[in-house]
Phi, psi and omega in degrees: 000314171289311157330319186255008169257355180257318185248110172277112183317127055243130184235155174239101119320086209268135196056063183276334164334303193281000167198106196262355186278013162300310186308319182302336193280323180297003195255317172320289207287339141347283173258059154231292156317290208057048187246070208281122195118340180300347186225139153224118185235132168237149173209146165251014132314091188261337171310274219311351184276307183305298214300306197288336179276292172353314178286305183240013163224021180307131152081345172277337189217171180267180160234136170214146180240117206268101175271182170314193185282157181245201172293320178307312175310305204292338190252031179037056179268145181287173207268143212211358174076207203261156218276127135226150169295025179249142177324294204298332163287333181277326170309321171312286200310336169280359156280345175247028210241109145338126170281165178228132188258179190274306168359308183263002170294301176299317189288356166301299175319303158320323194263354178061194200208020176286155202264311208298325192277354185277304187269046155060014160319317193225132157289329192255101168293339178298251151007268214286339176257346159293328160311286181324287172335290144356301201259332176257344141313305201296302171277318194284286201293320193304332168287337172299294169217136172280357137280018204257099170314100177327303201290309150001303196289306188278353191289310184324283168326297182313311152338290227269287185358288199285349167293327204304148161114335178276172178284145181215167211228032171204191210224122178203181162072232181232156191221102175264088189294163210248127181262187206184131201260019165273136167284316214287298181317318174289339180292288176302018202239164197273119180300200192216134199231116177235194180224136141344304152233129206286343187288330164325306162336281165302342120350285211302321199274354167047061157250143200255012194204154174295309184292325188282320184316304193271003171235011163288205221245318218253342202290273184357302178299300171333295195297309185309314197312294201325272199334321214251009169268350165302302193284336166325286191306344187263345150269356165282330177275029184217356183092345193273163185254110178329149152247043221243153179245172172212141198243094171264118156244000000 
């Protein structure tokens, strides 16, 4: 309560996770103001941050999920809003769009969209993602259970990598559902499994280079992975919730 008699709103709270005895007094001042923006919180936690907005802020805040970078970002293209399938839009988007050859398609793919390898902080991809990977044991997962076998852990990642772009039958990751114009048929039908970021991707599956990635066994899944965390990523920036299917006939 005296934190929030010293700071006054409108405030950004960062890693709010680590301080959940917050929520209750933001949810008061919420609806006594009724100001929407006076609180903004990121966390990188994301279970232990949800449990505390849940608990005390259902129906109270927007949610937005912020992933790696997309292209648009990463090749400063102007913001064009969320991926559609119509010509005219698509003619638009391709006037402020670069060509591309496959070469640098890939090495796109390779380098992913983590802002430190984009903007050339860290050079070293091995290196910067075995880190992550560590660090989101250490934090993330162990809190949830502290039985949880590292090496294990890392098969699991690995295992789901090689999967990506294919069908799968448990519910992890991001889930690209098979569309259908039965609801019921679309709820039960098997997903599809992608990673946010293909540089990742391409860690776990230990292609070691942009050249073994586009002439190994996985660039086809790659190139799938790449496209549709693109159109993911282009309604998460714009705030809006994907609806998007995938049509095996």
């Amino acid at each position: 309560k005296m934190f929030f008699q010293l700071h006054k709103p409108p405030l950004l709270i960062d890693e709010v996770q680590y301080a959940p005895e917050l929520f209750p007094y933001i949810k008061m001042m919420v609806d006594q103001r009724h100001q929407p923006g006076d609180f903004w919180m990121t966390g990188s936690q994301l279970f232990k941050m949800m449990e505390g907005v849940q608990e005390s802020l259902a129906g109270r805040v927007a949610l937005l999920h912020l992933s790696p970078m997309s292209q648009s970002e990463i090749l400063h293209c102007p913001a064009t809003g969320p991926f559609r399938v119509d010509l005219n839009v698509l003619q638009k988007r391709q006037q402020h769009c670069q060509i591309c050859d496959t070469p640098t398609m890939y090495q796109r793919i390779f380098r992913g969209g983590m802002p430190a390898l984009v903007t050339g902080q860290y050079t070293n991809a091995n290196l910067f993602y075995s880190s992550y990977i560590d660090t989101y044991m250490e934090r993330d997962v162990r809190r949830l259970s502290s039985g949880i076998d590292s090496l294990k852990f890392l098969r699991f990642l690995r295992a789901t990598a090689a999967r990506a772009g294919q069908q799968v039958n448990y519910k992890g990751i991001f889930l690209l559902h098979p569309y259908s114009n039965n609801l019921l048929k679309r709820t039960v039908s098997t997903p599809k499994l992608y990673f946010y970021d293909t540089g990742l991707v391409c860690y776990l599956t230990r292609w070691t280079s942009p050249e073994t990635a586009m002439a190994g066994a996985m660039n086809g899944a790659l190139l799938e992975n790449f496209t549709v965390s693109e159109v993911m990523k282009s309604y998460q920036n714009a705030g809006q919730e994907p609806f998007l299917y995938y049509y095996r006939d």
